[in-house]
C-alpha positions as CSV (number, residue, x, y, z in Angstrom):
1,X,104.5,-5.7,192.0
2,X,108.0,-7.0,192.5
3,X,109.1,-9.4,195.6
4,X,111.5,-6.5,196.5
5,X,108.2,-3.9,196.4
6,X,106.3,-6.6,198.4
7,X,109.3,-7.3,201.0
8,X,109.7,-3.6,201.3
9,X,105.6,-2.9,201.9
10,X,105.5,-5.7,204.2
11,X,108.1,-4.5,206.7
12,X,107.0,-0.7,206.6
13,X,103.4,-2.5,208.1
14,X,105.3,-5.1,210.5
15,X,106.9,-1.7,211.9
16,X,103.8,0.0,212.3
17,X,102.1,-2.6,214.6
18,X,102.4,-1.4,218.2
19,X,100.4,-4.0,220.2
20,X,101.6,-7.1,221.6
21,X,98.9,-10.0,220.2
22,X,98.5,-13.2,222.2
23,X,97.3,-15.8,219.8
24,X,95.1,-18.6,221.9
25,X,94.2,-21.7,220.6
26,X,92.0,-24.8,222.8
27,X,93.8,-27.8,223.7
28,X,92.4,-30.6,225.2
29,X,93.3,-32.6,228.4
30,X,92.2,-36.0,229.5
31,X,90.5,-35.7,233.2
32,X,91.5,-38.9,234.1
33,X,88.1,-40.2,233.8
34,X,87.6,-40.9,230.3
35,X,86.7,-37.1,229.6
36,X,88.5,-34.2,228.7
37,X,88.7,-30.5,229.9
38,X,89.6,-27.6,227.5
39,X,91.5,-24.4,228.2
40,X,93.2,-21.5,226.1
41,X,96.7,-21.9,225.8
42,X,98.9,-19.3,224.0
43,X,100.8,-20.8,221.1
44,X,102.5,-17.6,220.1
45,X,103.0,-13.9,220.7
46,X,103.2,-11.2,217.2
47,X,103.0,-7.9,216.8
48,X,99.5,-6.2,215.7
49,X,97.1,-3.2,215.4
50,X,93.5,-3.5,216.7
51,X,91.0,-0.9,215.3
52,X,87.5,-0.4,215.0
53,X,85.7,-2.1,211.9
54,X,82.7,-0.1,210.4
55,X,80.9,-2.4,212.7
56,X,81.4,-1.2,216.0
57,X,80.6,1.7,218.3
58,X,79.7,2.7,222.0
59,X,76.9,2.5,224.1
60,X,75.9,3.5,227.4
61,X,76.0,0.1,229.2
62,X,75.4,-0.1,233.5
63,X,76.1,3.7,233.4
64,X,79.2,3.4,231.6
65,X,80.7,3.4,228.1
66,X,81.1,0.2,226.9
67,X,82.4,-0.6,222.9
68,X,80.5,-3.4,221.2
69,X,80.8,-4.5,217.5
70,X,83.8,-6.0,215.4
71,X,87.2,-5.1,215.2
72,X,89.8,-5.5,212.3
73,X,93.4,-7.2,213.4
74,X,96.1,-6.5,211.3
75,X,99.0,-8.9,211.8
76,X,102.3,-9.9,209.9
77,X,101.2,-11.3,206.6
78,X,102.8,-14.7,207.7
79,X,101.4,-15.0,211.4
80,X,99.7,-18.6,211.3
81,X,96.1,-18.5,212.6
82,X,93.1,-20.6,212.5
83,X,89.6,-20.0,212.3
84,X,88.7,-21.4,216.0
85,X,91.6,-19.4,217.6
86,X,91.3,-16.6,219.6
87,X,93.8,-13.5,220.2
88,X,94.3,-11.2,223.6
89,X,95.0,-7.7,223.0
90,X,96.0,-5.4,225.9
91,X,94.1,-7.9,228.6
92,X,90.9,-8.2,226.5
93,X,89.9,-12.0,224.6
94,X,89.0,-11.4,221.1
95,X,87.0,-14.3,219.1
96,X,88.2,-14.4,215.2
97,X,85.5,-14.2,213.1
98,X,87.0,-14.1,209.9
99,X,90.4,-14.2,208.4
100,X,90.0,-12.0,205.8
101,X,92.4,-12.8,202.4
102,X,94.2,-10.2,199.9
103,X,95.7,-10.8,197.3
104,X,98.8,-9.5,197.7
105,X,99.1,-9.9,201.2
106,X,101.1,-7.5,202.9
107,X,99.8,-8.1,205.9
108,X,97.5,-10.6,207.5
109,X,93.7,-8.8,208.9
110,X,91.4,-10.6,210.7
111,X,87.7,-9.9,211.7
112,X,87.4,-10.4,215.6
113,X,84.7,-9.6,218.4
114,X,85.1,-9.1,222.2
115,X,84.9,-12.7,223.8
């Protein structure tokens, strides 16, 4: 595959991501007492697609419907994530399991769950 194949693949899947992706990472603060408290902080804000993995599925939970299971982010290929960070998705907190790697990355997919 050329560069000019790959550019061309990559932005025909940057332009089919319709979500708005929050990506979280902790930070520490010192408490002033010799401790420190941890919150999520948003370090940056891409475009993404959240779908079902083979993993996941819906269940009658308290009466309602309620989906459980894993779910498979795609991002742009170069979105910089780490293992330990977390993404928000239309108001829901998403833990990332696994940052799964291609080859010829055309776009970046991660494994997440429902924090």
């Amino acid at each position: 595959m050329t560069s000019s194949d790959l550019a061309t693949i990559r932005a025909e899947q940057n332009r089919l991501l319709p979500d708005t992706v929050y990506i979280q990472r902790v930070v520490r603060t010192s408490d002033g007492a010799g401790g420190w408290s941890k919150a999520w902080q948003t370090i940056t804000t891409v475009k993404g697609r959240i779908a079902p993995s083979q993993r996941a599925g819906e269940a009658m939970q308290g009466g309602a419907m309620t989906a459980y299971g894993e779910y498979i982010v795609t991002l742009p290929h170069d979105t910089e994530l780490q293992q330990d960070d977390r993404l928000q998705i239309s108001g829901t907190q998403y833990e990332v399991k696994a940052i799964l790697d291609r080859s010829e990355k055309t776009a970046l997919r991660v494994l997440v769950m429902k924090a």
